[in-house]
C-alpha positions as CSV (number, residue, x, y, z in Angstrom):
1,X,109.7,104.9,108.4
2,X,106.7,103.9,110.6
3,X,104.9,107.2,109.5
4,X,105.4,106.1,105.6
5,X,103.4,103.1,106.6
6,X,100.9,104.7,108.1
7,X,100.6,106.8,105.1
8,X,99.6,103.6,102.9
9,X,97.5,101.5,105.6
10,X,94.2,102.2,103.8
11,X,92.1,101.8,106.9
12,X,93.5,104.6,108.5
13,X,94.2,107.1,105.6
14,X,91.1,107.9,103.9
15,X,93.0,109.1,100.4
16,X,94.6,106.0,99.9
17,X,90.8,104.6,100.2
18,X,89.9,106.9,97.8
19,X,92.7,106.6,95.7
20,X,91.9,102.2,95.5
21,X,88.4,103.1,94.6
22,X,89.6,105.1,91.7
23,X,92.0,102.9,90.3
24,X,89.3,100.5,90.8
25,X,87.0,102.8,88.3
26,X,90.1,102.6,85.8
27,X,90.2,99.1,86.1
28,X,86.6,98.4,85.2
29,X,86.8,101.1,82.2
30,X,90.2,98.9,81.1
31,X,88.0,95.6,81.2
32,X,85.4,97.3,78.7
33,X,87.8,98.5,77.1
34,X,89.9,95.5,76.5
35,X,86.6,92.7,75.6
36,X,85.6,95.0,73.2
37,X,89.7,94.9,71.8
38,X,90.4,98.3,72.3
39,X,93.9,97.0,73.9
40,X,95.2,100.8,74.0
41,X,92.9,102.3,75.9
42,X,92.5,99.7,77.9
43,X,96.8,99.9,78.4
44,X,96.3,103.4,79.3
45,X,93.4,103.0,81.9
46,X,95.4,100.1,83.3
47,X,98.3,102.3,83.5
48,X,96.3,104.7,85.9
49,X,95.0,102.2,87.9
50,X,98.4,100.3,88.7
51,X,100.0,104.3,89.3
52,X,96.9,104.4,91.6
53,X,96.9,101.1,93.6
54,X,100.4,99.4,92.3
55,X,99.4,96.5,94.1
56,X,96.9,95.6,92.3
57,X,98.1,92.6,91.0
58,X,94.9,91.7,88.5
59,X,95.3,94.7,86.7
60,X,99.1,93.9,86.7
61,X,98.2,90.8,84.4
62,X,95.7,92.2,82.5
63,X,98.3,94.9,81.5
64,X,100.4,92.0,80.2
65,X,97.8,90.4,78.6
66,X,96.6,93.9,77.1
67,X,100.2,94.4,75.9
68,X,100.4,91.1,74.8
69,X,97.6,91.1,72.8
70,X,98.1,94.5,70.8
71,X,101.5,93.4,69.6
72,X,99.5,90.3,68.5
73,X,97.4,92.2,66.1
């Protein structure tokens, strides 16, 4: 169990560094995405970002919002 941890403490693996900097690159191409009201591809990049870094809790709500919104419409 201790080596799982390990495996997800970011300052001692360097891929789940790298893998929070790209779902931080998917985040930011979801918040273009969603001011301009493209709600489904911002779902989508929001989708890889979360599968990258799930604890990411602001793209969490700005899935729901994204969600939210497009059903609105």
């Amino acid at each position: 169990m201790r080596e799982l941890l390990v495996e997800f403490d970011s300052e001692k693996n360097p891929q789940v560094r790298n893998r929070k900097q790209q779902s931080q690159y998917f985040f930011y191409k979801a918040k273009k995405a969603y001011k301009s009201g493209n709600y489904i591809v911002a779902i989508n990049n929001l989708s890889d970002a979360i599968y990258l870094d799930p604890r990411n809790q602001e793209a969490v709500r700005l899935l729901e919002e994204s969600q939210t919104r497009m059903l609105l419409e």
